[in-house]
N, C-alpha and C positions, 0 to 999 in steps of 0.2 A: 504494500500500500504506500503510496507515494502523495505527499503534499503537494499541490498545484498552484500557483501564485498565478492569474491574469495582470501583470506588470501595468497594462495599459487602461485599465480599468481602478487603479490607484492612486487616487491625486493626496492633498495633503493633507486634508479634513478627514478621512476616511482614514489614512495612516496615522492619524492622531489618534484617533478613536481605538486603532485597534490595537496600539500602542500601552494606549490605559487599559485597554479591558485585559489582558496577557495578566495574569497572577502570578507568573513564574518571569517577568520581564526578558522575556528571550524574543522580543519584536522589535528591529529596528527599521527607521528608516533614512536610506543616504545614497546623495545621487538620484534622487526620483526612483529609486528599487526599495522596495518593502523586503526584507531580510526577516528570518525565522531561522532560530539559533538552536543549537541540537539537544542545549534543555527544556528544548517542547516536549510539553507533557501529556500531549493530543486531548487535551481537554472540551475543545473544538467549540471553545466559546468566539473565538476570532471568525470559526467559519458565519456561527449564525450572524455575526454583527458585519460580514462581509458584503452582505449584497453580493453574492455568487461570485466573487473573484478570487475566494480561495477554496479549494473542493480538494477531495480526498479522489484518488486514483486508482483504482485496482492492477494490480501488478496481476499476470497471468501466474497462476503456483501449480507448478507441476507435482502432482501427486503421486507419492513412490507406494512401493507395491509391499505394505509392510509383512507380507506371507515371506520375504526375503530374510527377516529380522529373525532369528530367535534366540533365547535365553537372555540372562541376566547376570550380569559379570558383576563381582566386586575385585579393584583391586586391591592386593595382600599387600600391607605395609609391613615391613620388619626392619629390624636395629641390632645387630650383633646377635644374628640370630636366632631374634625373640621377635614371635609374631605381634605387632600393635592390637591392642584388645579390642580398638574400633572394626577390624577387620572380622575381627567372631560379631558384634554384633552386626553389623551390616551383612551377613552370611544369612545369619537368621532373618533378618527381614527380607532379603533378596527371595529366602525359599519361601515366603508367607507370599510375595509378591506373584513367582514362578508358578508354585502351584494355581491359582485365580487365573493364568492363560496356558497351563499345562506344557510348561518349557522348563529348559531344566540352569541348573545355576552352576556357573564358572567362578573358580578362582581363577586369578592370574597373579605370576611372581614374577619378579625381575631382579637378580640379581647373581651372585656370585657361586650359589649352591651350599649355602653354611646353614640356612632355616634349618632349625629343630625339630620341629612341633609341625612337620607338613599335615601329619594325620589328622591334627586337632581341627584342620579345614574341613573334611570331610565330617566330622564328628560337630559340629556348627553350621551346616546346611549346605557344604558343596556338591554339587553331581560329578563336577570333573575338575582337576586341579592342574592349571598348565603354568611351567616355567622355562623363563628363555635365561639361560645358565652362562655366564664370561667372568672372568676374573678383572676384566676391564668393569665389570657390572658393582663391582665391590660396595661403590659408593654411588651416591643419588648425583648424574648429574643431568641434567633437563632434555641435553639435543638428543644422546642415544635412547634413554628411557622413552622421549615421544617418541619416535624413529620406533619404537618396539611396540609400545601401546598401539601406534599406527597400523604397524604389520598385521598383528593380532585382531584387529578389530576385521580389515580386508579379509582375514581368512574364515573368521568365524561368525562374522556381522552379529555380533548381541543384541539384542531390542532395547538395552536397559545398562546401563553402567553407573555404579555407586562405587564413590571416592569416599574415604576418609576426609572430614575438613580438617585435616593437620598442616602444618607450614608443606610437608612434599607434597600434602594432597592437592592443595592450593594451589602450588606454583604447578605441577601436574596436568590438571583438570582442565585449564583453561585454552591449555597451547595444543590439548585433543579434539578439542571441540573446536577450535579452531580450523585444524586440518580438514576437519569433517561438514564444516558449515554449519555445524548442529546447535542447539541451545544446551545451555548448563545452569542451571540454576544452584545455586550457594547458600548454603548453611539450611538445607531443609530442616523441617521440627517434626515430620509425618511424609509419610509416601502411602498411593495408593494406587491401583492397576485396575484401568477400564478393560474390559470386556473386549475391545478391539486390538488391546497390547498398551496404548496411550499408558504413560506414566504420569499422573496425578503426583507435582512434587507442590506441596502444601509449605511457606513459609510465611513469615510477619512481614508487614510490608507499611509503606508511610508513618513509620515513628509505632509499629506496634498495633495501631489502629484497625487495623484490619488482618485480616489471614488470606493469601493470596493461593491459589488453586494455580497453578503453572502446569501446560503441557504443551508439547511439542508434535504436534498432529503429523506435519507434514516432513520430517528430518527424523533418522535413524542415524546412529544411534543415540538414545535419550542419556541424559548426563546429568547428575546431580553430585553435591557432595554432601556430608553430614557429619555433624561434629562427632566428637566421644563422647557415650553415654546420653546419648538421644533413645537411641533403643537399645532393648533388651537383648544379651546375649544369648539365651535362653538357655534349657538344660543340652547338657553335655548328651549326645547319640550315642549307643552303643553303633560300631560301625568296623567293615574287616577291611577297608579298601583304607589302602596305604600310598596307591601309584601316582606316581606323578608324571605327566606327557611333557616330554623334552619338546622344548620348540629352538629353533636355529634361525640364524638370521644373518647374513652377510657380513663380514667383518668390517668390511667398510663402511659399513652404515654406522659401526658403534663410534666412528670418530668423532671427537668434541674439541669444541674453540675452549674451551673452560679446563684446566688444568688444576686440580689438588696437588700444593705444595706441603702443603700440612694439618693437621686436624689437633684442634685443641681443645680438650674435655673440658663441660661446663663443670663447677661444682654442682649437685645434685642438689635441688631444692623440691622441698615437699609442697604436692599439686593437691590443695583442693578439692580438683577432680576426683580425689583417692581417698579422701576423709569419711571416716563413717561417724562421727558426728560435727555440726560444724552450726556456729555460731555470727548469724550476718549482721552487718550492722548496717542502719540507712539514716537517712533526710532526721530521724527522729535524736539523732546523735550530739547535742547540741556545741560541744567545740574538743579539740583534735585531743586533748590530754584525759578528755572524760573515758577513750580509749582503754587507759589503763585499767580502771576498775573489770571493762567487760572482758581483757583479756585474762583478768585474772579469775574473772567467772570460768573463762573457757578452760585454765590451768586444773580448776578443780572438778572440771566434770572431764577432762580428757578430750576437748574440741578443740576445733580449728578455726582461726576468727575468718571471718571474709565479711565482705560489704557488697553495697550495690552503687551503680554507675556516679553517683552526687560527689560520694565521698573521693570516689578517682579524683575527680574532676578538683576537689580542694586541696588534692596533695597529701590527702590525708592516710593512703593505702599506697603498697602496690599494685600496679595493673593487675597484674596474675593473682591476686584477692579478691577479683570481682566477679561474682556471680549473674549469669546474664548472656543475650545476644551478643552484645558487645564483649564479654569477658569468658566465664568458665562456667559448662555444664554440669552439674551437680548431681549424686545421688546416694545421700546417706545415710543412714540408717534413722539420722536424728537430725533435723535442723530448724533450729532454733531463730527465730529472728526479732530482731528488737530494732522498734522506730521505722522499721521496714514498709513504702507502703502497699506495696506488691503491683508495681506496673505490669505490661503483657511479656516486656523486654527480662525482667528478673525471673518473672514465673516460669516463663520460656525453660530459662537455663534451674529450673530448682524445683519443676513439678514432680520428677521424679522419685523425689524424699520420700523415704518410707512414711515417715511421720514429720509434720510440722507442725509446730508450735508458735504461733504468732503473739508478740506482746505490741503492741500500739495504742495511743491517744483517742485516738480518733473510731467512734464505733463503725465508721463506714469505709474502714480500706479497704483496697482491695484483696490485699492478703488473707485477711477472712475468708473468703468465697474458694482459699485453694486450703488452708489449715484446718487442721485436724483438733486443735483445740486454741484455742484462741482465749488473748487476757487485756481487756478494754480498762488499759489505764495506763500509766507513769511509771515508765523505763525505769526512772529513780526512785520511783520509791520500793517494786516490783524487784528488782533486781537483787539490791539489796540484802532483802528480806529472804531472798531463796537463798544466795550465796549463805547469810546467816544460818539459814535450816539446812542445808547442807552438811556445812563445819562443823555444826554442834551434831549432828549424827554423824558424820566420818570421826566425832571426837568421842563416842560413846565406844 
């Protein structure tokens, strides 16, 4: 679909006009040319105030023959040999997905041949487990990995590809879907599978506000990513299939502009993500040193502090503490929240909690509506009071 401007049917009153009416000011005008800037949001308030000199255009969309497509690949992330845990879960949803159009689900691996745990693919919803195996493959670098993803896809056409949203997945995901002209949609919260193959990838969209339903009708193959701990890994399969299908690929293809001179270990810092119980703090926090007391709540129940997007924003956390679209996925056993007021963007990344516990002011947050037991009052005096009943039982 293509925007149409009648140039000649634009004088300056009429460019004025439609100048103001743009909510996203991506209309200008210069040189007697009425311009529209590619943060058009196709709102198509311009068209109605047009007086027909700006129309929408149908592009002819050649429709592919999606009986071509099948199954549903996730790609296997690993690190010194250790499978990424995003990849068992996104196995199990791939096979929730596959079964609904009766196709079967691929791993795919890439790398040097040192994975451990291949079986565990199988045993987490694989049908078939393929690795393209180089000792060039050691490490993650972007030209030969797409150069492989590519190959792979040519041979086996998947209807369906789920990424891990990790930083490889990331940088990954995009430069595939590139090759392919396809769409990729980012940081899904939910995936669902139409009856035609269409993959339903469901994420938040305008600040939260709404939940967008994304599919890709007319391009194969479908592409999404999805963080860690969106979904369930589910239980572990009894299963005897162990094989793994070698794939090969021309040497010259694995060349890369990009050289590893050297790798230097991060010091390992505790994720969050891995907490089984964790304690958030939000908006209800009133200045940076009141911090101490809640982490000293969290010392005594064995928690982990983390907050939500405000507190980033004041300097008052690190990034990697924040719970949320914008930060880390959550799912613990216990989480606690105080002052929190539960946007779409926190709930997003912390629905998963086994159990929540909401404390807030305010009897209308929205963290109530996701909490399991909920306490309508003052952080400070609330808090307190437990730490006190606490101590004095850990002191009996």
């Amino acid at each position: 679909m293509s925007l149409i401007i009648e140039q000649d049917k634009i004088d300056i009153e009429l460019a004025k006009k439609l100048i103001n009416i743009c909510p996203f000011n991506q209309i200008t005008y210069e040189n007697n040319l009425l311009n529209i800037g590619a943060g058009c949001k196709l709102c198509k308030l311009c068209l109605k105030a047009s007086n027909g000199s700006i129309y929408f255009q149908e592009k002819n969309i050649v429709k592919i023959d999606k009986a071509n497509y099948f199954g549903v690949l996730v790609f296997v992330e690993h690190n010194k040999g250790k499978i990424h845990e995003v990849s068992f879960e996104l196995l199990n949803k791939a096979s929730q997905l596959a079964k609904k159009i009766n196709n079967p689900v691929y791993a795919l691996i890439i790398g040097n041949g040192d994975v451990e745990n291949i079986q565990d693919l199988y045993a987490y919803g694989a049908d078939r487990v393929f690795s393209y195996e180089d000792k060039e493959l050691k490490n993650f670098l972007i030209e030969p990995y797409t150069t492989i993803f590519e190959d792979f896809i040519n041979i086996y056409k998947p209807n369906s590809i789920l990424i891990g949203a990790t930083d490889i997945g990331r940088t990954l995901a995009p430069r595939v879907a590139a090759r392919f002209k396809t769409g990729l949609t980012a940081d899904c919260t939910s995936l669902e599978m139409k009856d035609n193959t269409d993959l339903v990838q469901i994420r938040p969209a305008f600040g939260g506000n709404i939940m967008a339903r994304i599919i890709t009708p007319n391009n194969r193959p479908q592409m999404c990513t999805v963080r860690y701990k969106i979904f369930d890994k589910g239980e572990k399969r009894k299963t005897v299939k162990n094989e793994v299908e070698k794939l090969f690929i021309d040497k010259n293809k694995l060349k890369s502009r990009i050289f590893i001179n050297s790798i230097i270990e991060k010091d390992l810092e505790v994720d969050i993500s891995e907490a089984q119980m964790i304690v958030a703090c939000g908006r209800g926090i009133k200045q940076k040193s009141d911090i101490a007391f809640i982490e000293h709540f969290c010392k005594i129940i064995g928690a982990k502090i983390a907050c939500t997007r405000p507190l980033i924003e004041k300097g008052w956390f690190n990034p990697k503490q924040q719970i949320g679209l914008s930060g880390r996925t959550v799912k613990p056993k216990l989480l606690i929240t105080v002052g929190v007021s539960g946007s779409v963007q926190f709930v997003a990344g912390a629905k998963g909690s086994d159990c929540i516990i909401a404390i807030n002011l305010d009897s209308n947050a929205q963290i109530f509506d996701v909490a399991n037991y909920g306490f309508v009052g003052d952080l400070y005096k609330i808090l307190p009071n437990l730490i006190n009943k606490i101590e004095e039982y850990k002191s009996v």
